[in-house]
C-alpha beads as a LAMMPS data file, in Angstrom:
LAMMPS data file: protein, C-alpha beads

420 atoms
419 bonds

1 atom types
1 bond types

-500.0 500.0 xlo xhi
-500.0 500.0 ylo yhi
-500.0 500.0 zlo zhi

Masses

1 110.0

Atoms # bond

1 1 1 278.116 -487.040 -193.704
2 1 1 274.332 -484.913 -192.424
3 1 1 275.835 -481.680 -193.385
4 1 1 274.576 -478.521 -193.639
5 1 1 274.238 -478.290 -197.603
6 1 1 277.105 -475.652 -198.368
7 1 1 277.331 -474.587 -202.302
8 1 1 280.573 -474.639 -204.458
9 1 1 281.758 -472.893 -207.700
10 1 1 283.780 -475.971 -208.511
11 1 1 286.883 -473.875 -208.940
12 1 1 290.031 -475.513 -210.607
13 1 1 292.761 -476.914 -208.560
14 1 1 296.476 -475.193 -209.283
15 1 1 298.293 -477.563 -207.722
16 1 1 299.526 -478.788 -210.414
17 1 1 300.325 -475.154 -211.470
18 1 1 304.110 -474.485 -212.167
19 1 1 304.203 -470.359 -212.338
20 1 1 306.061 -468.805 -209.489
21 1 1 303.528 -467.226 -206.621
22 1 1 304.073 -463.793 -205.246
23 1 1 306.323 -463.569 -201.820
24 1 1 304.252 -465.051 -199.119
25 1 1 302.229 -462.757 -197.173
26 1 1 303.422 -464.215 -194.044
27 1 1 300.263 -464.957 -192.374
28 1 1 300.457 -468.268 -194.363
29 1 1 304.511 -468.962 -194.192
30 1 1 304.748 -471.503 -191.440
31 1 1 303.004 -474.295 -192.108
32 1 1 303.247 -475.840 -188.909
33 1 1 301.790 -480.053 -188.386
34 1 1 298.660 -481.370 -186.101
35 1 1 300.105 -484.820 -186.074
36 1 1 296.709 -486.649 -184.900
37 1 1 294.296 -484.192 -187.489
38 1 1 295.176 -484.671 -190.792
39 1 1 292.791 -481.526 -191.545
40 1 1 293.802 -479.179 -189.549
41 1 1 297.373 -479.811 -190.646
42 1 1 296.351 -479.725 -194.208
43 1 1 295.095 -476.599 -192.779
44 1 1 297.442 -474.958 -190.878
45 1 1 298.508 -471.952 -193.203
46 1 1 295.339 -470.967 -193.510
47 1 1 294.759 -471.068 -190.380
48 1 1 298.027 -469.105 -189.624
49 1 1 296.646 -466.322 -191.884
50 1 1 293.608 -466.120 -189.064
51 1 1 295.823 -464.869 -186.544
52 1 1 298.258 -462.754 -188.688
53 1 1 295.422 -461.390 -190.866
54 1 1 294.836 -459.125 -187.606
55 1 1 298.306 -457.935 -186.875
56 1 1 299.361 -456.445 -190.172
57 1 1 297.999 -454.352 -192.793
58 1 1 298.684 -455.759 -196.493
59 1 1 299.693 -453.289 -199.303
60 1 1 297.549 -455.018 -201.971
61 1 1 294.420 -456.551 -200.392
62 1 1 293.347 -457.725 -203.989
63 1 1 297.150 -459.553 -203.936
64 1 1 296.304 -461.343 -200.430
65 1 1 292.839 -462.665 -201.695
66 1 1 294.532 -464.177 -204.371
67 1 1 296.988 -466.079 -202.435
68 1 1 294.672 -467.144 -200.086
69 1 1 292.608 -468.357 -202.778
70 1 1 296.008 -470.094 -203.957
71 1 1 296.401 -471.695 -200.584
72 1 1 292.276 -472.304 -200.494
73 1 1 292.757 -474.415 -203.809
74 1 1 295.966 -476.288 -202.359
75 1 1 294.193 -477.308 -199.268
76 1 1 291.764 -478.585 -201.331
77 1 1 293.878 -480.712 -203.516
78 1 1 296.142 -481.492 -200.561
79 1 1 292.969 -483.249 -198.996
80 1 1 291.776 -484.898 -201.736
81 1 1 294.868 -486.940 -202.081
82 1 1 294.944 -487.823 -198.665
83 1 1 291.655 -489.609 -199.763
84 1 1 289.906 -487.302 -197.298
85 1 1 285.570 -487.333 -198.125
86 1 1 284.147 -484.861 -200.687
87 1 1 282.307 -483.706 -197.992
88 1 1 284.566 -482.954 -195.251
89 1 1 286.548 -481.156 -197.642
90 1 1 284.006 -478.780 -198.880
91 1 1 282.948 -478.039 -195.583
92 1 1 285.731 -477.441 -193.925
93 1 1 286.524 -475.431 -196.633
94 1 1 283.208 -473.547 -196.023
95 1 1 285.046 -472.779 -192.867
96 1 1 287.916 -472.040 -193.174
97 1 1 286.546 -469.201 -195.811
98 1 1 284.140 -467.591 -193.335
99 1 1 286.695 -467.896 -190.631
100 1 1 289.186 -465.844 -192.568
101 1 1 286.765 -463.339 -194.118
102 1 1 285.616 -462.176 -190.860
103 1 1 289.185 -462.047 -189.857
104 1 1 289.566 -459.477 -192.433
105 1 1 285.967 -458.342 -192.258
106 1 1 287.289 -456.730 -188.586
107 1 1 290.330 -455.001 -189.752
108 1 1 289.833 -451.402 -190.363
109 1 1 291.816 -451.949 -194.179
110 1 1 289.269 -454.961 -194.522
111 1 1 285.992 -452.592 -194.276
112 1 1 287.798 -449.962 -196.138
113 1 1 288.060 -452.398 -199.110
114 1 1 284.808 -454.069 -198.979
115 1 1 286.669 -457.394 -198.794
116 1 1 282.622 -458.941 -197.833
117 1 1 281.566 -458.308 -201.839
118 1 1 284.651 -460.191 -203.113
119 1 1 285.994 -462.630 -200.079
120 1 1 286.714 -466.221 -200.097
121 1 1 282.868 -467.123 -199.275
122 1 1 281.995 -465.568 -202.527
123 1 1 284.543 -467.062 -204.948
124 1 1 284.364 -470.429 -203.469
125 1 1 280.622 -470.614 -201.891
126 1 1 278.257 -468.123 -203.252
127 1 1 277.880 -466.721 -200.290
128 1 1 278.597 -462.886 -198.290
129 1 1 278.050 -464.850 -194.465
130 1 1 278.674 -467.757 -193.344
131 1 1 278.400 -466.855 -189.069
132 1 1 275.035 -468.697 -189.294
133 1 1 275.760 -471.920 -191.033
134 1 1 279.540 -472.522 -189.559
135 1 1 277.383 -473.269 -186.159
136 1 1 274.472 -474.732 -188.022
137 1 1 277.088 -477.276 -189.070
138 1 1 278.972 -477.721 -185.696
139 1 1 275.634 -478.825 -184.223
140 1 1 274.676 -481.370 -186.663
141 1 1 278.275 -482.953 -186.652
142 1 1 278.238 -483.134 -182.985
143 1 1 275.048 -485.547 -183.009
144 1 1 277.831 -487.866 -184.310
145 1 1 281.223 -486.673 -183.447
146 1 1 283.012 -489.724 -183.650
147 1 1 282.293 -489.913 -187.479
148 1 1 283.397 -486.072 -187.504
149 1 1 285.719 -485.325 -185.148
150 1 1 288.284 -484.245 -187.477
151 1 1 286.035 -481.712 -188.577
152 1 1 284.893 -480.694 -185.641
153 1 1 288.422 -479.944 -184.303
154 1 1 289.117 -477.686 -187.109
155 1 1 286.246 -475.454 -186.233
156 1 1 287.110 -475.426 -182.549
157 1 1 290.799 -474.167 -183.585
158 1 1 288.773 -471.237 -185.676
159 1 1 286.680 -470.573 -182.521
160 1 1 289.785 -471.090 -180.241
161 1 1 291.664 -468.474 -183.050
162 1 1 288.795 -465.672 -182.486
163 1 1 286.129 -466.349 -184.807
164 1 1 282.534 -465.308 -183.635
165 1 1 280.098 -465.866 -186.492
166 1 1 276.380 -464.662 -185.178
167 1 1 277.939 -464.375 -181.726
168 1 1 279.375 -461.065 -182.905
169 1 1 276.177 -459.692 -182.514
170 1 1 274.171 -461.303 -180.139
171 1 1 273.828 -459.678 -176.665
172 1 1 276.491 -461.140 -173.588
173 1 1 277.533 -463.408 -177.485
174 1 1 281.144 -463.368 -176.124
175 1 1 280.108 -465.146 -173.381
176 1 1 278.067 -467.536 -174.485
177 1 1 280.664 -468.191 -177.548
178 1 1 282.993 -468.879 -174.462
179 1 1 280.624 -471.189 -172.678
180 1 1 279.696 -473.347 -176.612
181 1 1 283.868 -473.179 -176.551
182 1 1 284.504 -475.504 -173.855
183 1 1 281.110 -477.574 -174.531
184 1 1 282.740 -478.485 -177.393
185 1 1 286.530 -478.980 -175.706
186 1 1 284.773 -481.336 -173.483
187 1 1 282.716 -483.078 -176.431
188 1 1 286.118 -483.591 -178.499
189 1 1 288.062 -484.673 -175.276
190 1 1 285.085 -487.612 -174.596
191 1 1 285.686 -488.410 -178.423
192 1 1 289.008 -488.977 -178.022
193 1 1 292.306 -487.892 -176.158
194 1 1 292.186 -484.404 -174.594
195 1 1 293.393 -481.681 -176.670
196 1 1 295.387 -478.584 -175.417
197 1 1 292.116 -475.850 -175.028
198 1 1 295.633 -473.647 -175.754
199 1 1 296.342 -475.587 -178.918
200 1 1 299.837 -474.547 -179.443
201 1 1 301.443 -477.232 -177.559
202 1 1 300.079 -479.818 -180.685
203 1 1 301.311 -477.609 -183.219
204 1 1 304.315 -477.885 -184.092
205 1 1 307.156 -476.827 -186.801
206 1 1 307.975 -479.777 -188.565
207 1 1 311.039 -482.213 -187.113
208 1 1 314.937 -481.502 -187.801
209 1 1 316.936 -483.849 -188.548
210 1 1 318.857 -483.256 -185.168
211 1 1 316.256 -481.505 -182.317
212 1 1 318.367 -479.528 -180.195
213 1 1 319.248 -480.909 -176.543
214 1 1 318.970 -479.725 -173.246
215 1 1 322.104 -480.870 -170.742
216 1 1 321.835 -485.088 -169.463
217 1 1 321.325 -485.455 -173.079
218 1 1 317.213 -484.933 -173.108
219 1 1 315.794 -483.420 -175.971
220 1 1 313.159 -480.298 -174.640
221 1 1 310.058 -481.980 -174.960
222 1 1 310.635 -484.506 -172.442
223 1 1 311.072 -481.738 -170.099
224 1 1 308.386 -480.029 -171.184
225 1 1 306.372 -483.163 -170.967
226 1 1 307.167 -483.711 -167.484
227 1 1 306.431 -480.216 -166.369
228 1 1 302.939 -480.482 -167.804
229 1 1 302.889 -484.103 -166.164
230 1 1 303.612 -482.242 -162.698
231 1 1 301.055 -479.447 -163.122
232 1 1 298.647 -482.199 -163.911
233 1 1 299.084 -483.606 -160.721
234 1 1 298.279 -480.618 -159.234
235 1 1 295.764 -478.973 -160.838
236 1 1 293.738 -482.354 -160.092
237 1 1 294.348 -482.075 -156.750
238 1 1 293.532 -478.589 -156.486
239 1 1 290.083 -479.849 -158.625
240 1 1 289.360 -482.424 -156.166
241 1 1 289.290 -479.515 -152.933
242 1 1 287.050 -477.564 -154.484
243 1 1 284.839 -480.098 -155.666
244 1 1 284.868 -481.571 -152.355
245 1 1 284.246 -477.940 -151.195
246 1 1 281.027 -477.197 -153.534
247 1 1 279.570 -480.549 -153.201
248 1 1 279.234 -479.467 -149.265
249 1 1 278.129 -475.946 -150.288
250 1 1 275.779 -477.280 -152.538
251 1 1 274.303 -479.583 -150.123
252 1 1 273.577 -477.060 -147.463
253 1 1 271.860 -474.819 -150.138
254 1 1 269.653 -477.776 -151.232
255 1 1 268.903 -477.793 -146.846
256 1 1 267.173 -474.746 -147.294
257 1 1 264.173 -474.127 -147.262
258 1 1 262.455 -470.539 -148.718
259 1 1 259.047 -469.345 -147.444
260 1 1 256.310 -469.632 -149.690
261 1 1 255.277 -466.266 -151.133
262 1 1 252.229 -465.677 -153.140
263 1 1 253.073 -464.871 -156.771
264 1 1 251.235 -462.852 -159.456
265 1 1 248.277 -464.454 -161.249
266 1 1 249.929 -464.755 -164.473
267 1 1 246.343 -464.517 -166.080
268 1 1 245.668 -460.811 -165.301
269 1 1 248.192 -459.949 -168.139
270 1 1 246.227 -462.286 -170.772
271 1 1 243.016 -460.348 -169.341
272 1 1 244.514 -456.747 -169.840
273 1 1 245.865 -458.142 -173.706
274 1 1 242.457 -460.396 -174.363
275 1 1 241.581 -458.031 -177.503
276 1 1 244.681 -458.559 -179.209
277 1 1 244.931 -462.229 -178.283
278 1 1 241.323 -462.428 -179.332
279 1 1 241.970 -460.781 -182.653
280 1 1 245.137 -463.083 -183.581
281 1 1 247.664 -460.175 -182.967
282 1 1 250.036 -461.699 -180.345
283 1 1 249.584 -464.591 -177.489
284 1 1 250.407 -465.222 -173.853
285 1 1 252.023 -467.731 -172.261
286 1 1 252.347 -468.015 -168.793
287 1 1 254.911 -470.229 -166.792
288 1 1 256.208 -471.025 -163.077
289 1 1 258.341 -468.232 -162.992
290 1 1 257.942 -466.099 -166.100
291 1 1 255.300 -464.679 -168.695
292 1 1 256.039 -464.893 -172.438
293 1 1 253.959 -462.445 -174.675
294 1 1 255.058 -463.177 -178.279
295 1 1 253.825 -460.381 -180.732
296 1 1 253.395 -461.876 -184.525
297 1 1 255.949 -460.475 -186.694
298 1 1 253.837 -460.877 -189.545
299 1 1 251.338 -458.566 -188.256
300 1 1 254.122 -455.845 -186.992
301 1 1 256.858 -455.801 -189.357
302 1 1 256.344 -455.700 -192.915
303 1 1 258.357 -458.077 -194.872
304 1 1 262.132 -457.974 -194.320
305 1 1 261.839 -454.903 -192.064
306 1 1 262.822 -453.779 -188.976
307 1 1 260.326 -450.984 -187.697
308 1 1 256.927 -452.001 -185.784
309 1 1 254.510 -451.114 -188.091
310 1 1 252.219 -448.094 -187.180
311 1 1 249.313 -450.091 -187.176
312 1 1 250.561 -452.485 -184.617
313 1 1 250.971 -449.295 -182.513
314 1 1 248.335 -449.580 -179.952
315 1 1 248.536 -452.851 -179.444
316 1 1 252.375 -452.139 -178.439
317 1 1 250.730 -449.218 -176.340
318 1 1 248.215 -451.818 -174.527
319 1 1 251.178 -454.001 -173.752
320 1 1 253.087 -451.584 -171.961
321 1 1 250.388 -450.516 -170.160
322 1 1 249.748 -454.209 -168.919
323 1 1 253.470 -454.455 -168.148
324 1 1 253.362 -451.041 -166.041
325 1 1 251.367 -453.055 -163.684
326 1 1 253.719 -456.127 -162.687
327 1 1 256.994 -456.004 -161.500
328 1 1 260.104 -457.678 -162.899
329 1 1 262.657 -458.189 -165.427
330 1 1 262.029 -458.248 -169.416
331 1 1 264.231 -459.336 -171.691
332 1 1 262.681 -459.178 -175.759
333 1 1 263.973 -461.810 -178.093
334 1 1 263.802 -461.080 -181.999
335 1 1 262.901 -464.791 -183.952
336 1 1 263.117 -465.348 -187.519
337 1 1 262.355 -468.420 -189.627
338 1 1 264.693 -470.276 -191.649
339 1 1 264.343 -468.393 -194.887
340 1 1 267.832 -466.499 -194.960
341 1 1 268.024 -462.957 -195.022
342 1 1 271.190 -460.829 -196.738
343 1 1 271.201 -457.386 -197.450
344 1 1 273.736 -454.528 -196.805
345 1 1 272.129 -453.446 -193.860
346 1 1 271.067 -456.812 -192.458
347 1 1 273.815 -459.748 -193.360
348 1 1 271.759 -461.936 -191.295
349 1 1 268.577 -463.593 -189.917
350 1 1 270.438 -463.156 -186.525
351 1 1 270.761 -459.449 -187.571
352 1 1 267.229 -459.044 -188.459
353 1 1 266.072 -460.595 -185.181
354 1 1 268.085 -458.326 -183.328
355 1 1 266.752 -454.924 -184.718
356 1 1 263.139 -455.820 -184.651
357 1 1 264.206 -457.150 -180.712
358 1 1 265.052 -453.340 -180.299
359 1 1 262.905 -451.461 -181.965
360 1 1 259.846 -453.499 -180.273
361 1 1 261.564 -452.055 -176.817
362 1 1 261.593 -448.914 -178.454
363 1 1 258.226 -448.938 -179.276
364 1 1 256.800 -449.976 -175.430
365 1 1 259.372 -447.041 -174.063
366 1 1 257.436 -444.698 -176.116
367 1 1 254.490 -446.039 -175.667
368 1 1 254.796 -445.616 -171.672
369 1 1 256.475 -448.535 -170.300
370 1 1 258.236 -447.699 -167.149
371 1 1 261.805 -447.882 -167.734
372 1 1 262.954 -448.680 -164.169
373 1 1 263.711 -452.321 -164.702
374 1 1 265.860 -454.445 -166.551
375 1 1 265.018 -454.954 -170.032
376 1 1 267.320 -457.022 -172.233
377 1 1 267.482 -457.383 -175.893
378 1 1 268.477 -460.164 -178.065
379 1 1 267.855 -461.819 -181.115
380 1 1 268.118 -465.690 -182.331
381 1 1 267.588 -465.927 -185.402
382 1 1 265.544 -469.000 -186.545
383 1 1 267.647 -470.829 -183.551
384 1 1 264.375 -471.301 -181.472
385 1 1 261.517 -472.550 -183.640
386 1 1 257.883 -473.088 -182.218
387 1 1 257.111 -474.731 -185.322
388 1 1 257.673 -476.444 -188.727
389 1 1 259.707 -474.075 -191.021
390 1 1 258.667 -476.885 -193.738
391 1 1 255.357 -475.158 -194.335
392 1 1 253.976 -470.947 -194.703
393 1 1 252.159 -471.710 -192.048
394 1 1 254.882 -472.599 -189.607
395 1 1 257.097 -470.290 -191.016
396 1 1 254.915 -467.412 -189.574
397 1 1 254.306 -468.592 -186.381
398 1 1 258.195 -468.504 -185.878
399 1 1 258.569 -464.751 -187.114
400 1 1 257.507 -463.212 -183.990
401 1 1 259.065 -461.298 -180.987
402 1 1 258.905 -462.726 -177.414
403 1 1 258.366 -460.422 -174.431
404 1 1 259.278 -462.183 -171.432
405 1 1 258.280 -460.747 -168.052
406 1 1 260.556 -462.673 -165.345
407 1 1 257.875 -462.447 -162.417
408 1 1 258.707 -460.883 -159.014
409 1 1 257.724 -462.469 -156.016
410 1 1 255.059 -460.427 -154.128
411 1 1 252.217 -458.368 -155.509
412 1 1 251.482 -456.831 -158.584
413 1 1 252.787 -453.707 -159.189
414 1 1 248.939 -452.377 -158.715
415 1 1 245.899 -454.569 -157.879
416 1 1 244.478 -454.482 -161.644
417 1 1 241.191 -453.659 -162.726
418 1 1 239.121 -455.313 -165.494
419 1 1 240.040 -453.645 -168.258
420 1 1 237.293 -451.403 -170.222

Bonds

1 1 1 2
2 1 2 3
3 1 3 4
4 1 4 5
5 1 5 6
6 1 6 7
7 1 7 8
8 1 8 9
9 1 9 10
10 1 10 11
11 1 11 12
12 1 12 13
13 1 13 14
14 1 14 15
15 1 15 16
16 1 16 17
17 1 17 18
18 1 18 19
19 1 19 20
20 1 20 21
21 1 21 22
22 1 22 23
23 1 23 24
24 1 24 25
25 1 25 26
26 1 26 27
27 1 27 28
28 1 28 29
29 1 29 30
30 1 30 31
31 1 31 32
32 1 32 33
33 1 33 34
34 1 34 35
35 1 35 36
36 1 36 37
37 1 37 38
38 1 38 39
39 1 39 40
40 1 40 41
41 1 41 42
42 1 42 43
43 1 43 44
44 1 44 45
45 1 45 46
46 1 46 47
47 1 47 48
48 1 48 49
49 1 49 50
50 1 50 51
51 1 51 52
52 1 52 53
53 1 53 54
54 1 54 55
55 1 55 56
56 1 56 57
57 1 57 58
58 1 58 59
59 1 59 60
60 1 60 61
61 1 61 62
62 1 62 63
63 1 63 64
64 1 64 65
65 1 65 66
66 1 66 67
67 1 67 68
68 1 68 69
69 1 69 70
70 1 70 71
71 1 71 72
72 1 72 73
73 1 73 74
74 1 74 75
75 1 75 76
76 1 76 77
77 1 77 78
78 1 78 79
79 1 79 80
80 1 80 81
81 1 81 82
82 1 82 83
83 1 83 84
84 1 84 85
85 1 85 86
86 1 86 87
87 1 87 88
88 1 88 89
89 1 89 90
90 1 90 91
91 1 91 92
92 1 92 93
93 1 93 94
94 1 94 95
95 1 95 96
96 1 96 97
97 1 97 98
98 1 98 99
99 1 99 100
100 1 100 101
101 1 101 102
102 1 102 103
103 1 103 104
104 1 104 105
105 1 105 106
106 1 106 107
107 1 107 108
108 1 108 109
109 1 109 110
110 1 110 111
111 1 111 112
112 1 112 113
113 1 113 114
114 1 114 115
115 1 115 116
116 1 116 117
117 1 117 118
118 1 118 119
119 1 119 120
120 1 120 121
121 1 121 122
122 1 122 123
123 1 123 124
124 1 124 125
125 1 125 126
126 1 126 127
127 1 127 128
128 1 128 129
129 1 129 130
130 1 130 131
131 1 131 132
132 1 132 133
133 1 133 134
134 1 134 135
135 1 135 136
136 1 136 137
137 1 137 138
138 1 138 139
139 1 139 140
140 1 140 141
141 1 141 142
142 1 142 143
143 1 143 144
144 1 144 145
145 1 145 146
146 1 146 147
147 1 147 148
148 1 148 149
149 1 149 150
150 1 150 151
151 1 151 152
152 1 152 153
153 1 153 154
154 1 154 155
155 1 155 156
156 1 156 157
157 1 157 158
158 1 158 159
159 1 159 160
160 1 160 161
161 1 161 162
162 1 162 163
163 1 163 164
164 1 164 165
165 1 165 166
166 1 166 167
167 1 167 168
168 1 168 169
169 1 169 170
170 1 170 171
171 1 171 172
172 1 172 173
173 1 173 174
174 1 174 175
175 1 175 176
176 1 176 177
177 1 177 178
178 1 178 179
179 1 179 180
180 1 180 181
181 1 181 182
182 1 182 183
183 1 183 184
184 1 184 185
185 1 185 186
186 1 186 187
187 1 187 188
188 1 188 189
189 1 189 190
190 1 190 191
191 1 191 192
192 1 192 193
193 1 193 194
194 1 194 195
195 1 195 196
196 1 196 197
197 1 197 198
198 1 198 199
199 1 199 200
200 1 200 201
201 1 201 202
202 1 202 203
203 1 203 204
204 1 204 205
205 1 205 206
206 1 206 207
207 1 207 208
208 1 208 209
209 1 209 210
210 1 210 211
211 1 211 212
212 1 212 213
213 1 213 214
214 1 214 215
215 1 215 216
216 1 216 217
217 1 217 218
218 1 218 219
219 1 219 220
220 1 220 221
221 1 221 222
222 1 222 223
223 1 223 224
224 1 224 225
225 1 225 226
226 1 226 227
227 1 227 228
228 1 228 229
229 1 229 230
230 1 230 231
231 1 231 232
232 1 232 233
233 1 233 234
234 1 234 235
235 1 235 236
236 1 236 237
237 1 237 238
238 1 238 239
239 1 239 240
240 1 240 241
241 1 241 242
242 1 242 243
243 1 243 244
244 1 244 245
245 1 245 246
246 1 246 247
247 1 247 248
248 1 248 249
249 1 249 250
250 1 250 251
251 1 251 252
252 1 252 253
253 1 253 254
254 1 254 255
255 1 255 256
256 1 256 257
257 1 257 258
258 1 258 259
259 1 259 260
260 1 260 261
261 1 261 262
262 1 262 263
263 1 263 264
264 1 264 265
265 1 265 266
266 1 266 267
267 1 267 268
268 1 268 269
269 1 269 270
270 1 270 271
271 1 271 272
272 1 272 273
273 1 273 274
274 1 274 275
275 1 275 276
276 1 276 277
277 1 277 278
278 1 278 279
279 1 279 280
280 1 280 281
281 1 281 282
282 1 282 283
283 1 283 284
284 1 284 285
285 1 285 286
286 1 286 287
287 1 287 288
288 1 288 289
289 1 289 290
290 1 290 291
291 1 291 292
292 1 292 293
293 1 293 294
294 1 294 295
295 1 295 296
296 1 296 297
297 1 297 298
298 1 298 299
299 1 299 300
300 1 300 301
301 1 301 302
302 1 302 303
303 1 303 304
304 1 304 305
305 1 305 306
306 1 306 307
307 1 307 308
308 1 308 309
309 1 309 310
310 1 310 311
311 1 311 312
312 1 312 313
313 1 313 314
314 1 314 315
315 1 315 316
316 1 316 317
317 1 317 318
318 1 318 319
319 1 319 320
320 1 320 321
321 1 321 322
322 1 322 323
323 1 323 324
324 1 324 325
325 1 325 326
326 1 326 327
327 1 327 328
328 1 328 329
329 1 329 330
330 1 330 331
331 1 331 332
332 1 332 333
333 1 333 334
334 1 334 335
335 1 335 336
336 1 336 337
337 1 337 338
338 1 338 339
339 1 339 340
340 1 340 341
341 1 341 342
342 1 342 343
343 1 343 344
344 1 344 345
345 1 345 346
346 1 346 347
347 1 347 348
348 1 348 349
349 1 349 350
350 1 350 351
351 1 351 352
352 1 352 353
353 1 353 354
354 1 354 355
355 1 355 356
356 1 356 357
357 1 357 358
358 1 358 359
359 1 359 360
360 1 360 361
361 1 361 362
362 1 362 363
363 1 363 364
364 1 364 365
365 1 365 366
366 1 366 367
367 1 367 368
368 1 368 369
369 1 369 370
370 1 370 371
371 1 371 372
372 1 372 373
373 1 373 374
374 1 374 375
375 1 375 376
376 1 376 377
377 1 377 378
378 1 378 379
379 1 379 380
380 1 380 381
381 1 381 382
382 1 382 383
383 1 383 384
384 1 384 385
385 1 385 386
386 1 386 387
387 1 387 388
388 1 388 389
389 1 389 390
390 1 390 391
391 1 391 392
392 1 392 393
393 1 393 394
394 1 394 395
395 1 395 396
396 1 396 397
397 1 397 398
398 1 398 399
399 1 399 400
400 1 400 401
401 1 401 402
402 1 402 403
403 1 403 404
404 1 404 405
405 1 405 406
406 1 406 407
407 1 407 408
408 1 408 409
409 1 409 410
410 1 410 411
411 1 411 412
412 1 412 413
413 1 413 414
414 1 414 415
415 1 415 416
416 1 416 417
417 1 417 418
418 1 418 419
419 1 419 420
C-alpha cells in the first residue's frame, strides 16, 4: 500500500492478557458493527470514545489513556487476525490516535493535563501531531481507492465525527474541511455502494436473538427501509427541478456578454519592485486576473521563525508602497517545505505558515499599506510546492510568502511614475 511512512514503537499486544481492566469509561462501551467495513467495526469503540471524549470529563485522565491504549492494542490484534495488511493496520491506527488526541486535545481537562506530551500519537507513533499526515495519507490512498477503500472510510467516519487536523487552523478551514468531506463521500460512493454521509444508519448494535416487531408482523427496519426508499424518491425528484432549473440559469449567464474594460498593466508593479527582484529578494508573477509577489522566506525569516526580519524591512516598505497604487483584494499565503516543524509554540508546518502569513501583513500595515481593502491570511504548509523538496535548493524556493493582488477592473489606483 503507497502510504505515508507512519513510525511505530512496536508495542506488545494484551490480548492475550487475562487481568481484569478498570470499569469502562463509557466512551468505548458499545461496540457497535459496520457490517460491509471490517475496520471500522474493528474500530468502533474507539471511535465511540471520539464522540464521548467531548461530552464528559474523566476523573483520572492518566486512567483513560491507559484504556484507550488497552483498546488501541486490541484493535490491533483484532485486525491482525482478521488477516487484515500490516499496513492498513498501522495506519489506521495512526488515525485513529490523532483522531482521538485532538478529541481530547479540545477539551478544557485535555489542555489542563497536557494530554499532547503523553497521548496515543506518542506511545504508539513517536509523534505530538498527526493533523498534517492523516490528510497527507487520505490523498495518496485516494489515487487508488479501490485498493483502500476500507481505509479510507475509516478516516471519513473521523472527519464525519469532528476531527479537523490542519483545518483547525487554516482560515474559512471549516469550510473547506466541509467541502474535502463530501469530495470524499462522493469518491467512496463511486467506489462502491453509497454510504449514509449521517453514518448512523450502518451502525448498528449487534443482532438479538429475537429483534423486536412492529404490528403486521414486520420487524422495524423494513419500515425504516421503506421510509428512506420514499424520501429517495423524492429527494431525486426534487434534484432533478433544480437541476433542470440551474442548467437554464446557467445557460443564460453563459448568453452574456460583459464589456471589455481595460485592466492594469500588471508590469508596473514588477517596475516599482525591480530592485528587489533584481537583487534575488522576492519575484513577480503576473496573471489574467491576479498578481502574485512571493517574498523569499529565506531572506525574511530566520530559520524556524515567525517575525520578518528587520533587514527585509524596506523591501516590505517598497511593497506596500507599490500596492498603495492598484486597487483590489490581497490575500497572503504562508508556504513551508516539507521538512516538519514541532515546537510548543508551532505544532506544525501549517502553523508556521500561518504566523509568518500574518506577520508579513503586519509588516506592509506598518509599513503604509492602505488598509481599506480586503486582505486575507492563510497558510499551507508545504501543500503548494513550486519545486522539488528533494533538493536545498528546492526546498528554499518553497519557503516563501505569496502576496496576491486580485486586480480590479479599471485604472490604477494612481497613474504610476518610474520609480527613482
Amino acid at each position: 500500500m503507497n502510504t505515508v511512512a507512519l513510525s511505530s514503537n512496536d508495542m506488545p499486544l494484551d490480548a492475550a492478557r487475562k487481568t481484569h481492566a478498570p470499569e469502562p469509561f463509557p466512551a468505548v462501551a458499545s461496540g457497535a458493527t459496520y457490517p460491509r467495513n471490517r475496520l471500522v467495526s474493528l474500530a468502533s469503540r474507539l471511535l465511540d470514545a471520539i464522540v464521548q471524549i467531548r461530552l464528559q470529563t474523566p476523573t483520572e485522565p492518566r486512567a483513560l489513556r491507559e484504556q484507550l491504549m488497552r483498546e488501541m492494542r486490541a484493535f490491533q490484534s483484532h485486525a491482525q487476525q482478521a488477516g487484515l495488511s500490516p499496513e492498513t493496520i498501522v495506519a489506521a491506527r495512526y488515525c485513529l490516535c490523532t483522531a482521538l488526541d485532538e478529541a481530547v486535545a479540545l477539551t478544557p481537562w485535555g489542555r489542563a493535563h497536557a494530554w499532547s506530551s503523553y497521548g496515543l500519537l506518542v506511545a504508539f507513533h513517536n509523534e505530538t501531531w498527526g493533523g498534517e499526515k492523516f490528510f497527507q495519507l487520505l490523498a495518496r490512498l485516494s489515487a487508488q481507492p479501490h485498493l483502500h477503500v476500507d481505509l479510507m472510510e475509516l478516516q471519513y467516519v473521523c472527519l464525519a465525527l469532528g476531527f479537523q487536523g490542519r483545518y483547525h487552523v487554516m482560515r474559512d478551514g471549516a469550510v473547506k474541511l466541509e467541502g474535502l468531506r463530501h469530495r470524499l463521500y462522493r469518491l467512496l460512493s463511486t467506489t462502491r455502494a453509497p454510504v449514509p454521509e449521517a453514518l448512523s444508519a450502518q451502525c448498528r448494535a449487534p443482532d438479538s436473538a429475537a429483534a423486536p416487531r412492529l404490528r403486521f408482523g414486520l420487524p422495524p427496519w423494513v419500515w425504516v427501509a421503506g421510509a428512506a426508499l420514499v424520501a429517495a424518491v423524492c429527494l431525486a425528484g426534487f434534484r432533478f427541478a433544480i437541476d433542470t432549473r440551474a442548467g437554464r440559469t446557467e445557460a443564460a449567464i453563459a448568453a452574456l456578454r460583459l464589456p471589455q474594460v481595460a485592466m492594469p498593466v500588471p508590469d508596473d508593479i514588477a517596475r516599482w519592485l525591480a530592485t528587489d527582484i533584481a537583487s534575488g529578494r522576492l519575484t513577480v508573477r503576473s496573471l489574467a486576473d491576479r498578481t502574485i509577489i512571493a517574498i523569499r522566506g529565506d531572506g525574511a525569516f530566520a530559520s524556524g521563525a515567525t517575525a520578518v526580519e528587520p533587514t527585509y524591512l524596506p523591501t516590505v516598505g517598497r511593497i506596500a508602497m507599490a500596492l498603495n497604487r492598484f486597487p483590489g483584494a490581497l490575500t497572503i499565503t504562508g508556504h513551508t517545505d516539507n521538512q516538519p516543524v514541532r515546537t510548543a509554540s508551532i505544532p506544525s508546518n501549517t502553523a508556521l505558515s500561518v504566523a509568518r502569513a500574518t506577520s508579513v501583513k503586519e509588516a506592509l500595515l506598518a509599513a503604509g499599506l492602505i488598509g481599506n481593502r480586503s486582505i486575507g491570511v492563510e497558510g499551507v504548509g508545504d501543500m503548494q510546492p513550486i519545486d522539488t523538496n528533494a533538493t536545498p535548493a528546492g526546498r528554499a524556493r518553497n519557503r516563501r510568502v505569496d502576496i496576491v493582488l486580485y486586480v480590479s477592473r479599471g485604472a490604477p489606483a494612481s497613474s504610476p511614475s518610474q520609480p527613482s
